[in-house]
C-alpha positions as CSV (number, residue, x, y, z in Angstrom):
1,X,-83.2,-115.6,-38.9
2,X,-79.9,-116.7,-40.8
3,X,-80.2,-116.9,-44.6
4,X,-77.8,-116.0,-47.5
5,X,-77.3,-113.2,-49.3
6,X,-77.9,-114.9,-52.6
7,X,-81.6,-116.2,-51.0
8,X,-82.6,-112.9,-49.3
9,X,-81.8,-110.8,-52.4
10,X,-83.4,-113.6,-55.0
11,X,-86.5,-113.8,-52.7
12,X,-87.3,-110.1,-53.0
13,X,-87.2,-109.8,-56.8
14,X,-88.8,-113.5,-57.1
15,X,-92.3,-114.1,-58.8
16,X,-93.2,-117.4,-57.3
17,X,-95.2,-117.5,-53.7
18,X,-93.2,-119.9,-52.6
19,X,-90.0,-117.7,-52.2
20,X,-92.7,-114.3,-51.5
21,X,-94.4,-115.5,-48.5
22,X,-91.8,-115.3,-46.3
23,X,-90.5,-111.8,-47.1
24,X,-92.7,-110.1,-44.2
25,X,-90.4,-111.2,-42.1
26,X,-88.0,-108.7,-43.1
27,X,-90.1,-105.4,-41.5
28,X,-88.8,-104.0,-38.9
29,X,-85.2,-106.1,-38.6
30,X,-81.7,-105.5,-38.6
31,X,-80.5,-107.0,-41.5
32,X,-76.6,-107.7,-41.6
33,X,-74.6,-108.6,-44.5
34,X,-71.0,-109.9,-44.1
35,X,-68.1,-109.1,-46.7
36,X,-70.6,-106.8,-48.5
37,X,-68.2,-106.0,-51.0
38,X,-69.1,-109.5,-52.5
39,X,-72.5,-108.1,-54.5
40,X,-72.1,-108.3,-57.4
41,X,-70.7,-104.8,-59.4
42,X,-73.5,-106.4,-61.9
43,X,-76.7,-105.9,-59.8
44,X,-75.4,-103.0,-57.7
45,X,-78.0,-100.8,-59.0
46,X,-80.9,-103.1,-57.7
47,X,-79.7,-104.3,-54.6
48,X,-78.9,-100.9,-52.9
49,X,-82.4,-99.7,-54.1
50,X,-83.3,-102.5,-52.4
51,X,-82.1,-101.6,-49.2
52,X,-83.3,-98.2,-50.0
53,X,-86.6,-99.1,-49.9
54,X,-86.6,-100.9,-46.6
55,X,-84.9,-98.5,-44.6
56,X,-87.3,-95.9,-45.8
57,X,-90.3,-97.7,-45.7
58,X,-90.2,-100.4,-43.5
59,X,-88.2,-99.7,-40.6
60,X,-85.5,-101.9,-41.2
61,X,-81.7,-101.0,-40.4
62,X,-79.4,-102.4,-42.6
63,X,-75.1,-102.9,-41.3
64,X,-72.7,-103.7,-43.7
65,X,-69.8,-105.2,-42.9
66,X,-66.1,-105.7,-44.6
67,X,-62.5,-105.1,-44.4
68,X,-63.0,-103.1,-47.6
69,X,-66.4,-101.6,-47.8
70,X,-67.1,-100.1,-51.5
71,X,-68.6,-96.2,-51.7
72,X,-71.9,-97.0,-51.9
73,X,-73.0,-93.5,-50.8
74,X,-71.5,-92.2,-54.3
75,X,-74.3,-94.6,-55.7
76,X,-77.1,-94.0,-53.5
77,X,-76.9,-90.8,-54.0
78,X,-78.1,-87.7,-50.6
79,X,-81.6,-90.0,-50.6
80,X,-80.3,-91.9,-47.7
81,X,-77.0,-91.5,-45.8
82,X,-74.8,-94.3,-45.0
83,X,-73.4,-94.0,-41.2
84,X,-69.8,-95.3,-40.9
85,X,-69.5,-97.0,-37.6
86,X,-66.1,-96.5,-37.2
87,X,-65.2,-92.6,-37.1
88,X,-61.7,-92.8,-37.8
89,X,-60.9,-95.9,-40.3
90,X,-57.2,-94.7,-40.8
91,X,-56.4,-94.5,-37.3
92,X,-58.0,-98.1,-36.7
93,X,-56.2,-99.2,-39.8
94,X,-52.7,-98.0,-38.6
95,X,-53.5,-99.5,-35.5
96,X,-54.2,-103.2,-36.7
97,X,-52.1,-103.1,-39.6
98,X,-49.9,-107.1,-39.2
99,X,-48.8,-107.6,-43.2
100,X,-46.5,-105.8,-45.9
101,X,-47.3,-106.0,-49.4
102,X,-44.1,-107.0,-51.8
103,X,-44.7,-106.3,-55.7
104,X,-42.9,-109.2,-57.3
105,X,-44.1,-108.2,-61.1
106,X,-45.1,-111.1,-63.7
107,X,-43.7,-114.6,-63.1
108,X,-44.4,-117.6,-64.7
109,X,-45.3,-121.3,-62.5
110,X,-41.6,-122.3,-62.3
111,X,-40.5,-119.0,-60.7
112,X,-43.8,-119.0,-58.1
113,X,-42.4,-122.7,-57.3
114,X,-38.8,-121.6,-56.7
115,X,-40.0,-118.5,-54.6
116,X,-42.2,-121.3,-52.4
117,X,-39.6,-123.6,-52.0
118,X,-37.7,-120.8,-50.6
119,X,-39.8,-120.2,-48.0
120,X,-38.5,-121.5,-44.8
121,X,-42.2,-121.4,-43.0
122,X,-46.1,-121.8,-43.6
123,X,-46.7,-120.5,-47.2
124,X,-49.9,-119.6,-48.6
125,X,-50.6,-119.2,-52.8
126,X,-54.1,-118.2,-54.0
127,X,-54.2,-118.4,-57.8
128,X,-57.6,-117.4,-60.0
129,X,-58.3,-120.8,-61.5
130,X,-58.7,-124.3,-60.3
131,X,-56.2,-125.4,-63.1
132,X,-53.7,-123.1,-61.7
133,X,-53.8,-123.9,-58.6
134,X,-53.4,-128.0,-59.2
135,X,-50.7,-127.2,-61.7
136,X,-48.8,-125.5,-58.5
137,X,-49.7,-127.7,-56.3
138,X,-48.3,-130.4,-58.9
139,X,-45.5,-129.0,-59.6
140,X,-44.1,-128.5,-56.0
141,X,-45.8,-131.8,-54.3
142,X,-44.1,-133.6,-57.2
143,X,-46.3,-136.6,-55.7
144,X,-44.0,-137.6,-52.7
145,X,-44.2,-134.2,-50.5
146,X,-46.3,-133.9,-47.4
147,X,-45.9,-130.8,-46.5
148,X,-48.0,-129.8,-49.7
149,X,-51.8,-129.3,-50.0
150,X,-54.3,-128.2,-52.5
151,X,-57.6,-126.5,-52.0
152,X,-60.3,-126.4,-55.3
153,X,-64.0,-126.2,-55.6
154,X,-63.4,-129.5,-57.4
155,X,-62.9,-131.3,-54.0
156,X,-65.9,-132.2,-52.3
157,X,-67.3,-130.1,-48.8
158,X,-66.2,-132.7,-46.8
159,X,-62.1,-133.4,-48.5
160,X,-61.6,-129.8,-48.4
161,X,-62.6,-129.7,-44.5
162,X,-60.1,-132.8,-44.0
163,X,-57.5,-130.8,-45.8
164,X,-58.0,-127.8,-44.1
165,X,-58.1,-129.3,-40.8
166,X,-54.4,-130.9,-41.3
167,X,-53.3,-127.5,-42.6
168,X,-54.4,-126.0,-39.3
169,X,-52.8,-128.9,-37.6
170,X,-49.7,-128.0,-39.5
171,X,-49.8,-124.4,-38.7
172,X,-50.3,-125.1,-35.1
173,X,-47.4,-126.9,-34.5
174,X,-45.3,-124.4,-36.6
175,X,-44.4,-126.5,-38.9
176,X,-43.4,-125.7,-42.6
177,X,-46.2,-126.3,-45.6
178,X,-47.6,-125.0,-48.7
179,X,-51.0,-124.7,-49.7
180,X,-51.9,-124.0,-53.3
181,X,-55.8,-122.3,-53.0
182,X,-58.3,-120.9,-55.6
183,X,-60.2,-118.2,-53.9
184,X,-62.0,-120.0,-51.8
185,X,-59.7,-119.7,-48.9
186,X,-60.6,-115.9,-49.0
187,X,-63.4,-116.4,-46.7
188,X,-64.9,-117.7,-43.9
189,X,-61.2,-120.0,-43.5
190,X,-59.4,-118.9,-40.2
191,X,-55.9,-119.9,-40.6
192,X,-52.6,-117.7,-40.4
193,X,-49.6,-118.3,-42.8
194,X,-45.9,-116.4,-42.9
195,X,-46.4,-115.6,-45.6
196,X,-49.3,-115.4,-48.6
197,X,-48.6,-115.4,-52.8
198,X,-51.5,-113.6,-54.2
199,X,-52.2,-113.8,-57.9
200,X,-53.3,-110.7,-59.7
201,X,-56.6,-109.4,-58.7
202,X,-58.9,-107.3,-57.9
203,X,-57.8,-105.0,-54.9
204,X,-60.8,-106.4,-53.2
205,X,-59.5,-109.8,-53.2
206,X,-56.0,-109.2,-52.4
207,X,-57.0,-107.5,-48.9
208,X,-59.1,-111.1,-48.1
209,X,-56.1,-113.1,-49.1
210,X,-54.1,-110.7,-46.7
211,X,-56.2,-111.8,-44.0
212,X,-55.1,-115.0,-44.3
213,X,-51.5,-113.5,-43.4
214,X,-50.3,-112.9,-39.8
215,X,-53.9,-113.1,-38.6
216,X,-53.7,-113.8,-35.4
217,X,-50.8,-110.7,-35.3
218,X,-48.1,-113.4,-33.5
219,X,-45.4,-112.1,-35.7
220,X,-44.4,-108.5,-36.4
221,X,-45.2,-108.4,-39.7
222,X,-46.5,-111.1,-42.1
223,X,-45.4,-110.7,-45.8
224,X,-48.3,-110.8,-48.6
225,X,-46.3,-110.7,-52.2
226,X,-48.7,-109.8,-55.2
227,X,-47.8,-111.3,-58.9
228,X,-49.2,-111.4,-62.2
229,X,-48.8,-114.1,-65.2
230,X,-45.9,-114.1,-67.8
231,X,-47.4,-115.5,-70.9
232,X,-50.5,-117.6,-71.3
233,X,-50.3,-119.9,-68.5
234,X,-52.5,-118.2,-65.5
235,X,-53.3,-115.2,-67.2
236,X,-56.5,-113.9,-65.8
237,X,-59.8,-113.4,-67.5
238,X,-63.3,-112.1,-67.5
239,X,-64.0,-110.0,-64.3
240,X,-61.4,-111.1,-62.5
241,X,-59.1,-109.5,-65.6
242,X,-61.1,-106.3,-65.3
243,X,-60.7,-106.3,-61.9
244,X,-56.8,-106.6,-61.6
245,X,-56.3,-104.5,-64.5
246,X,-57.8,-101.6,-62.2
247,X,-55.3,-102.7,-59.5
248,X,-52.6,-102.6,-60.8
249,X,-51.5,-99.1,-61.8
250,X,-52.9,-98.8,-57.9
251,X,-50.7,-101.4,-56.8
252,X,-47.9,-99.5,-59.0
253,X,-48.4,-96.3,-57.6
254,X,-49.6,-96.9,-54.0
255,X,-47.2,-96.9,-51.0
256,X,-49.5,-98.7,-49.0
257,X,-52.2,-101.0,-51.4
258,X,-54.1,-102.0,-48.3
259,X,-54.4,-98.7,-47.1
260,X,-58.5,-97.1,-47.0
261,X,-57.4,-94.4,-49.2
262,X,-56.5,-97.1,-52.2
263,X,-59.5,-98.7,-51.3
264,X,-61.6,-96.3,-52.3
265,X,-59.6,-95.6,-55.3
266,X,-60.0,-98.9,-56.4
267,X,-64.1,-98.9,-56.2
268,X,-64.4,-95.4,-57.8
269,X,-62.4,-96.9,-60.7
270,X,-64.5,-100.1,-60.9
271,X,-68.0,-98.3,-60.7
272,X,-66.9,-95.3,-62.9
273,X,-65.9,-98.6,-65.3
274,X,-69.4,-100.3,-65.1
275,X,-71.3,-97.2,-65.6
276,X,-75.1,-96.9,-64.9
277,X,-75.9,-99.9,-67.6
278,X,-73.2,-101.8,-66.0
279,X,-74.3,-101.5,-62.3
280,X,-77.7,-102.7,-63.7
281,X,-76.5,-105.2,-66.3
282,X,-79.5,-107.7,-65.8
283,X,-81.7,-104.4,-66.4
284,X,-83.8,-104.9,-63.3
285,X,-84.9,-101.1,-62.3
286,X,-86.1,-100.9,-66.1
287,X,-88.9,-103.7,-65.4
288,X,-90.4,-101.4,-62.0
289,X,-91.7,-98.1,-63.7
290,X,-95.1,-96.4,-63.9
291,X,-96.6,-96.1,-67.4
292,X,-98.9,-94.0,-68.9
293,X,-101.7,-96.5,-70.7
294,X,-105.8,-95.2,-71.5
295,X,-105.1,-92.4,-70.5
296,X,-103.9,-93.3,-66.9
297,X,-100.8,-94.0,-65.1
298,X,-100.1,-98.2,-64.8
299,X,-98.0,-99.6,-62.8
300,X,-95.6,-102.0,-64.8
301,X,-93.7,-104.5,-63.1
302,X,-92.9,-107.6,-65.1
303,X,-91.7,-110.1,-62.2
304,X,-91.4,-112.9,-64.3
305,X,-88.9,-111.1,-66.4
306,X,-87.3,-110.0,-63.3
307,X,-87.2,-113.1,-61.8
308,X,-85.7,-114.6,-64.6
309,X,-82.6,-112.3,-64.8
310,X,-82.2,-111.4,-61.5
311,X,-79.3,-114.2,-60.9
312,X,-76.7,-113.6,-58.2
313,X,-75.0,-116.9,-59.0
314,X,-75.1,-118.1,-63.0
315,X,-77.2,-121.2,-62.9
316,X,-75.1,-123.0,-65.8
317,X,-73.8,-124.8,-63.5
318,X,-75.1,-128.8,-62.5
319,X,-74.4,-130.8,-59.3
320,X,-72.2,-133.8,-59.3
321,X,-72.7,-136.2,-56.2
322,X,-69.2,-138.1,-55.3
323,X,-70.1,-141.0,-53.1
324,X,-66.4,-141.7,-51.8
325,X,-67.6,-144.2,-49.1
326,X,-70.1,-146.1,-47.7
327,X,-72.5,-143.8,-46.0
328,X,-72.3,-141.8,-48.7
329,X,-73.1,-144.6,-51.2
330,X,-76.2,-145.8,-49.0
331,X,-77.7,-142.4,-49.6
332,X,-77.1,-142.6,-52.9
333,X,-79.0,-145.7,-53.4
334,X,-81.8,-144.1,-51.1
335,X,-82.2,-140.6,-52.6
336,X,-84.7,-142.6,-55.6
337,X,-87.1,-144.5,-52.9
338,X,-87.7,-141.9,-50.4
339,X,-87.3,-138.6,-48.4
340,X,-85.4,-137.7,-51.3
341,X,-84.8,-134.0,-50.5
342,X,-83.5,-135.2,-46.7
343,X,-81.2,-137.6,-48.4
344,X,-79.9,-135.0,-50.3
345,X,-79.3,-132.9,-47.5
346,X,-76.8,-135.7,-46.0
347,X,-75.0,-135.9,-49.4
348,X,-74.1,-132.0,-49.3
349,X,-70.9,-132.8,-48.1
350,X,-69.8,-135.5,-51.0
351,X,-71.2,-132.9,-53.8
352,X,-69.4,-130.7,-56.0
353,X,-70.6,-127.8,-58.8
354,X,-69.4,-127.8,-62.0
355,X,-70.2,-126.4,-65.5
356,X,-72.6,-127.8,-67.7
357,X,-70.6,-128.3,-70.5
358,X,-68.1,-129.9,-67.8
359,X,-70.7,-132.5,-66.9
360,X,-71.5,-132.9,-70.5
361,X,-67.9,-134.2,-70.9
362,X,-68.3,-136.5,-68.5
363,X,-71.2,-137.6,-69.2
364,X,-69.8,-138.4,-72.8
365,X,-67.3,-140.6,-71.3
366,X,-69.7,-142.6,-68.9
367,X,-68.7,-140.9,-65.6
368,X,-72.4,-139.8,-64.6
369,X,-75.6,-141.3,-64.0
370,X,-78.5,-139.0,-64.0
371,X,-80.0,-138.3,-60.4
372,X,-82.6,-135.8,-61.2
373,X,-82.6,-132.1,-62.0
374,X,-79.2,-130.8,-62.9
375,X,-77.9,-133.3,-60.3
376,X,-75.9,-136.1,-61.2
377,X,-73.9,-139.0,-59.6
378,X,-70.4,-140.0,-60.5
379,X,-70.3,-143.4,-61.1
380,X,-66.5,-143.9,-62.2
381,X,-64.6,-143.1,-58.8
382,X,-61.0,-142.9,-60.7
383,X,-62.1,-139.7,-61.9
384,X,-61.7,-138.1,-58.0
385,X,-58.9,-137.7,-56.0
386,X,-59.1,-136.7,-52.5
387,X,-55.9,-134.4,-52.9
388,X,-56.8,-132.7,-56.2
389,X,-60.9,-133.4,-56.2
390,X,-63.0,-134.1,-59.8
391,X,-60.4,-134.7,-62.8
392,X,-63.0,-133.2,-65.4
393,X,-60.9,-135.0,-68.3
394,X,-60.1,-138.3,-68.6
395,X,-56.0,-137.4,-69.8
396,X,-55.8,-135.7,-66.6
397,X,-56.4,-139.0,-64.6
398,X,-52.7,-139.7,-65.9
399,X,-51.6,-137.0,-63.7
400,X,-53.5,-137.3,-60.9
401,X,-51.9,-138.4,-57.3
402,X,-54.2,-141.5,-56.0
403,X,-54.8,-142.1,-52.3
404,X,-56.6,-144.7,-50.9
């Protein structure tokens, strides 16, 4: 069975049958979780329990899998032992090691531009924000160059795999280009640039962008150059702050950022941070205890509760369809008559997430129609570009590069 890790781990602390019924399934399996160093700090707590429980119990055996797995034995506790597959990770380090990490210290969007323009080959920049990123991508595509492309959530499934399939072309044929990302490049995206820009981040992060660099180890050594913001513009915030505030005195101090040893540093610094409360921030192991009540022990587990909190993804975010031709528009006008959830299915390529108070803008200035549930349809195409995806203001249309 394939699933995601948001849907297996929401399934087990659920409180509706519909989600329960299935989770049998899960006796007696090996269960394997890619980049496991993508749960969230937030609900570490509850998810290792988790797996805890169904190792011990029932019989499953649980891999985890990452270029930069996190000490989750320090967490687990001498309960249940964590095997590492590979005996020696700084010998098979050494031996695959294809980048070099350059600290350029803070630099504002003008300086990142004139460092990619100097670039003579493929050149990679992953920034923190969507804004960023088009700002970048603005600033060095200056609407006339070719060689340039932009990657955002704000881009619809099936633009972004357009995109990334001329980059590869590009890439291919050795020829020279600049691609201005968010994080989404970080994974699952197999492509191999000369040379990667990394905003500040955490440690976690950088590594994944560095995989992006020299992957396919063609070169001797690929160059991966970390920078942070001068001033306002770009300056991180929210985990992603706390996160790269914890890398960088690592990043300062470390001869080798990518090595296992600052790995590990990094992790032990971000889960002495969070503290118990903060590896259990939605409170989940609070809502599974035994209680004394009449004079006997009860067992007290409030699912709904848990069900409630238990969110792997924040789900203040809406769905915004963008029907940018015609098959797409026939489903659109099909999704109200009939086999609505199949249409949808179809339309997963032309839709992109945004917040709600995004969609509230739009919404404001006639851009959606209603669809249903926290799914919407944009009805003024002007507002999307295929190059820089959903302008979520209407002064930024002013900006915006239009292709037909």
């Amino acid at each position: 069975m394939v699933t995601t890790t948001v849907q297996f781990f929401e399934s087990f602390f659920a409180n509706k049958s519909s989600k329960s019924r299935k989770l049998h399934n899960a006796a007696k399996s090996v269960i394997i979780f890619d980049e496991a160093q993508m749960f969230p700090v937030k609900y570490l707590t509850p998810i290792l329990n988790l797996l805890k429980l169904l190792v011990k119990n029932y019989g499953c055996t649980v891999l985890l899998m990452s270029a930069t797995n996190p000490p989750f034995q320090r967490l687990l506790g001498g309960e249940t032992e964590i095997h590492e597959i590979v005996a020696d990770k700084t010998e098979l380090y050494n031996a695959l090691k294809r980048v070099q990490i350059e600290k350029l210290g803070d630099k504002t969007d003008d300086e990142i531009i004139k460092c990619v323009e100097a670039e003579s080959g493929s050149t990679l920049v992953i920034v923190n924000t969507r804004r960023r990123a088009k700002t970048l991508f603005e600033l060095y595509n200056g609407g006339s160059n070719g060689n340039a492309y932009h990657l955002s959530t704000l881009m619809t499934p099936k633009a972004r795999g357009e995109t990334i399939g001329e980059i590869r072309g590009k890439l291919e044929r050795g020829e020279k280009c600049a691609v201005f990302s968010t994080q989404l490049i970080e994974c699952g995206v197999d492509l191999d640039f000369e040379t990667v820009y990394r905003s500040m981040a955490g440690l976690d992060s950088i590594v994944q962008a560095a995989g992006r660099c020299n992957r396919n180890g063609t070169r001797a050594v690929g160059k991966v150059k970390v920078f942070g913001a001068k001033g306002e513009a770009g300056a991180a915030k929210g985990d992603i702050a706390l996160r790269a505030g914890i890398t960088r005195p690592i990043l300062e101090k470390s001869a080798d950022l990518l090595s296992p040893d600052a790995i590990g540093e990094y992790f032990d610094e971000l889960f002495t941070f969070a503290g118990d409360s903060g590896l259990d921030g939605g409170r989940i192991m609070n809502m599974f205890e035994i209680r004394p009540a009449a004079g006997r022990n009860r067992l007290a587990f409030e699912f709904e509760t848990c069900a409630a909190n238990f969110k792997l993804i924040d789900d203040n975010s809406v769905s915004v369809i963008i029907p940018t031709d015609d098959a797409a528009k026939g489903c659109v006008a099909q999704a109200g008559k009939f086999h609505k959830r199949q249409i949808l299915r179809k339309l997963q390529k032309y839709t992109v997430g945004i917040y709600e108070r995004e969609a509230a803008r739009l919404l404001s200035d006639g851009a959606l129609t209603p669809l249903g549930e926290r799914l919407f349809v944009l009805t003024d195409l002007t507002r999307y570009d295929k190059k820089l995806g959903l302008a979520l203001e209407a002064k930024e249309m002013s900006e915006a590069i239009f292709d037909s």
